[in-house]
N, C-alpha and C positions, 0 to 999 in steps of 0.2 A: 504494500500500500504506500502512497507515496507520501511522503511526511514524514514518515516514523524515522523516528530514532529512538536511539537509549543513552541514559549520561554516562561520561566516565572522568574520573579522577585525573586532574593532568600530571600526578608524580604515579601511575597506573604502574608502569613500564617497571618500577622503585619499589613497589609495595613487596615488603616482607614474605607475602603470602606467594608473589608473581615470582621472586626470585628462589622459591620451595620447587615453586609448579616447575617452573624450568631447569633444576636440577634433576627433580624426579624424571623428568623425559628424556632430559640430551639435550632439550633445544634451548634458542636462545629466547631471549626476556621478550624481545619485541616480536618474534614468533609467537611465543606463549599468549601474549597480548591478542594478538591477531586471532588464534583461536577460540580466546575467551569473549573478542567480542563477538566473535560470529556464533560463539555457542547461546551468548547472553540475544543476541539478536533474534535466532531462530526457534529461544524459548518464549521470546516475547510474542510470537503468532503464537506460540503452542498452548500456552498457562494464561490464565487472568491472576492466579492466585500462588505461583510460584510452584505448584504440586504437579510433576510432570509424571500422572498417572499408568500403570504398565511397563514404564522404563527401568531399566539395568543399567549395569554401565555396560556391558555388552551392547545391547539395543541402543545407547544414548551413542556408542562408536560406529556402526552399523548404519544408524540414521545421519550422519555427521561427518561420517568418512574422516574419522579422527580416532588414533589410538586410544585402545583401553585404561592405557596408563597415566592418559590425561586426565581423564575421568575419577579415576584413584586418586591421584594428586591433588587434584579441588576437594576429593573428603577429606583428606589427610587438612588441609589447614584449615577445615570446616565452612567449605562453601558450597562446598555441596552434599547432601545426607541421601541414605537411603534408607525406606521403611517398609512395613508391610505392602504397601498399595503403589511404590513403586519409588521415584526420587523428588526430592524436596532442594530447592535451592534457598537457600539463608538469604535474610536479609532484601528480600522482593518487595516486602513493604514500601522498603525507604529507598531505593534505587529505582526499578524496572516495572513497577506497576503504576494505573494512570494518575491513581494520585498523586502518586510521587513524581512521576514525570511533571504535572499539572503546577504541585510545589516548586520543584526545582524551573522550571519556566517561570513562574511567576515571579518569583528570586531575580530572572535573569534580567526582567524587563522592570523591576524597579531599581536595580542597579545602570542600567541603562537609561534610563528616565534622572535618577540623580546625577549622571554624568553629565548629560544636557542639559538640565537645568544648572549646576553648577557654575558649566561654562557659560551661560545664557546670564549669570550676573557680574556685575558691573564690579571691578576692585573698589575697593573703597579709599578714600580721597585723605592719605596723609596730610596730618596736622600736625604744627609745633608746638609739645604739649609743653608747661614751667616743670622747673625741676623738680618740684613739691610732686606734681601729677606725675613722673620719669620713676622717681621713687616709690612711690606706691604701685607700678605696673609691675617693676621689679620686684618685688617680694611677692606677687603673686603668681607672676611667670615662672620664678624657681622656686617652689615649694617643696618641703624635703620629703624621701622618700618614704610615705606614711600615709594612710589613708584614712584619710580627714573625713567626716560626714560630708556626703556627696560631694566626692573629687572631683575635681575639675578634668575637661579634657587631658588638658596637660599633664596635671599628676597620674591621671590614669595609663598614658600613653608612656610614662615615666614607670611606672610599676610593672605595665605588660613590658617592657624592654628588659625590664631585671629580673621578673621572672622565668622569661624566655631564655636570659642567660644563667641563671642559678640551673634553670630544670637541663637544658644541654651540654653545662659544664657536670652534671652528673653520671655518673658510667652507670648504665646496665638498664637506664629508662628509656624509651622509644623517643627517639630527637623528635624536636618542633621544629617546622620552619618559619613561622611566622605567627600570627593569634586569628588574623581574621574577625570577620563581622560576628560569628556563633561565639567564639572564645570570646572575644571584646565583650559580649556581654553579657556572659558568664562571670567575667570579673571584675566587671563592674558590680554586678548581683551579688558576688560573695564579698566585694572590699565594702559596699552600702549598708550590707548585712549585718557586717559583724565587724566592729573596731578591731577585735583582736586578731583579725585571719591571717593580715600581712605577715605579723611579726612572728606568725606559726610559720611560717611557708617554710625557711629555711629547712627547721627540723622535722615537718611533714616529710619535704623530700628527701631528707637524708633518711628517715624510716621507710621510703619507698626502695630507695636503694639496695638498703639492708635487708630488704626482704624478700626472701628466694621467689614464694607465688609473684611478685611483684614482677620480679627479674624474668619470669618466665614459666618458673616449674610448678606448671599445670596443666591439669589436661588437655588445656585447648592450644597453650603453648602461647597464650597472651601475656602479651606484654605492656605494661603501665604508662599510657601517653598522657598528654597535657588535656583533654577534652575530657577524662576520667577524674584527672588531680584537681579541675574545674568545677566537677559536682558539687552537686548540696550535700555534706557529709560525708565527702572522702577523707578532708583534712582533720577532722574530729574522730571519726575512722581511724586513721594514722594515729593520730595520737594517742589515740585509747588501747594501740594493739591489737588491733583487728586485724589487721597484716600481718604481724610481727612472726615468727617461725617460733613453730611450737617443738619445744624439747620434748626428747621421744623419753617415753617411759621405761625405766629399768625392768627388766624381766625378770620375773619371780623365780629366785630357785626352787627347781620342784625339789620334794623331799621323798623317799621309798622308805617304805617300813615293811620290814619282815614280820608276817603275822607268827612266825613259828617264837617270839622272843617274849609273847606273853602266853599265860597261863590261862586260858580260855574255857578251861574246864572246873577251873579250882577244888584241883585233887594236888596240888603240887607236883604233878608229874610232867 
């Protein structure tokens, strides 16, 4: 049908999961890509609901003229499942289904709309302000790094920059590249929130670090990015230990008893 499409991520090629799928096959990353969308495309006629009824990963290679091993590979980083009734791809909500198509367009054209308007206004007309007035602009332009009841752009744009550098100079957490419109305000939502959040963040992410689920060792083989450490209740999370790696329990010594060493009869024999 002419129109269609499907969104994809522009670090796609980068993603942890793509660079799995490509080792498990042989091929390379932008291979692996090219398959992924032509699988993601040819599911979007197949599924309204992501549930691709009947199918195997046999049948899903067979219909796709695409090895079985790619197939494996998307469950292995859980993007794609299989169940009784046939395979399930993750996360169709928020990608490949029309809502979300419908969201992610909608997104696109008000970004698009604020571009233009933007440019459609006029600079505004420098004045020579006294030095009384010079003064008071500057103590509000550098405000220190702290988050004051409703920060100002500026301090906020100030605190996502040292966050972004605190959370990346950290080893074993999934790097950020930037914050973005969702993150932005997210962190606006949690510095508005809560006076005390900033001055947590340091040792939140140093308990993220140190903590093996964090770093990766679970089942899903996830790893702790910035849109997570962003929630409502991850950083109280952290701190309370909820992450923190649990000390394995000592094993009991078993103990054997010879029944022959008591007198069971009480005859003294």
């Amino acid at each position: 049908m002419a129109g269609d499409w499907i969104p994809a991520q522009t670090d796609l090629a980068r993603r942890r999961e793509v660079l799995l799928i490509s080792e498990a096959t042989g091929e390379s990353r932008h291979e692996t890509v090219g398959r992924l969308v032509d699988f993601w495309g040819w599911a979007s006629h197949e599924t309204t609901d992501g549930k691709l009824r009947g199918f195997n990963v046999a049948t899903l290679g067979a219909a796709l003229s695409l090895p079985e091993s790619f197939f494996s590979a998307m469950m292995d980083v859980d993007w794609l499942r299989a169940t009784r009734t046939g395979m399930v791809i993750t996360n169709w909500d928020r990608w490949l289904s029309n809502s979300a198509k419908a969201r992610l367009g909608n997104t696109l054209r008000q970004q698009i709309y604020r571009e233009k308007r933007n440019k459609s206004v006029a600079p505004p007309v420098a004045t020579k302000a006294r030095p009384e007035k010079r003064r008071e602009e500057k103590s509000i332009k550098d405000p220190p790094i702290k988050p004051p009841t409703g920060a100002d752009a500026d301090g906020l744009r100030r605190i996502g920059g040292e966050l972004l550098r605190l959370w990346n100079a950290t080893p074993g957490l999934r790097p950020a590249r930037s914050l973005g419109e969702k993150r932005s305000k997210a962190l606006h939502a949690r510095v508005g929130g809560d006076v005390n959040w900033w001055g947590s963040v340091p040792e939140a992410i140093k308990r993220a670090a140190e903590s093996s689920f964090c770093r990766g060792n679970n089942d899903r083989n996830w790893i702790a990015n910035l849109d997570w450490f962003l929630r409502p209740g991850t950083l109280t999370g952290l701190l309370e230990g909820k992450y923190d790696d649990r000390a394995e329990r000592p094993q009991q010594q078993q103990t054997f008893v010879d029944p022959s060493q008591f007198d069971l009869r009480g005859d003294g024999r």
